[in-house]
N, C-alpha and C positions, 0 to 999 in steps of 0.2 A: 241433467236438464231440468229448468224449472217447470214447473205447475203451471198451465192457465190462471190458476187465481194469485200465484207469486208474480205473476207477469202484469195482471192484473193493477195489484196494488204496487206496482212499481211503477209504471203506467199512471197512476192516480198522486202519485207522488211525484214524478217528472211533472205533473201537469198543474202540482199546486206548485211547483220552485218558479215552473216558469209564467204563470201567474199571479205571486208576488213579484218578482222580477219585475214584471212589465208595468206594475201599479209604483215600483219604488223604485223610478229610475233616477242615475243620478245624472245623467243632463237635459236640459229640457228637449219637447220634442220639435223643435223647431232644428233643433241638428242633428233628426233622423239622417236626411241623405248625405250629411258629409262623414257619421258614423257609419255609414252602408259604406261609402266610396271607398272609407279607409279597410275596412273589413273585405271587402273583395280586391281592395289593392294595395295589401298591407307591404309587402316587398318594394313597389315601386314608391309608396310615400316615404318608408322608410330610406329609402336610399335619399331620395330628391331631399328630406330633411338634414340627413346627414351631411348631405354636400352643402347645401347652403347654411350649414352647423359650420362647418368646416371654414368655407370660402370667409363666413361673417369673422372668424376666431382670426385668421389671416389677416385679415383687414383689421382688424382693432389690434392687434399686436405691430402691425405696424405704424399705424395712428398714436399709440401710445407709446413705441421706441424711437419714433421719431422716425422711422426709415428704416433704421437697420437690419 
């Protein structure tokens, strides 16, 4: 088990990662809450993308074979 002061400085180093982190972000903060939404509804965007990934691929294959 660690020390107090290994916890410490573990502690003080999570707090510097996540404090450059926050100063060097890479998208601006104006799409905090859709990077929250995605983050707490990672499952459901990912599906919903995928199906309209899908449905649009559908559609442009047949646009482009003519029908077929």
């Amino acid at each position: 088990m660690k020390s107090q002061q290994e916890f410490l400085q573990l502690l003080e180093r999570e707090a510097a990662l996540q404090a450059k982190l926050e100063t060097k972000k890479i998208l601006p903060s104006q799409l905090d809450d859709i990077t929250a939404f995605i983050g707490r509804h990672t499952w459901q965007v990912l599906a919903s993308t995928s199906c309209v990934t899908a449905i649009s691929l559908e559609l442009a294959k047949i646009w482009i074979g003519g029908g077929k």
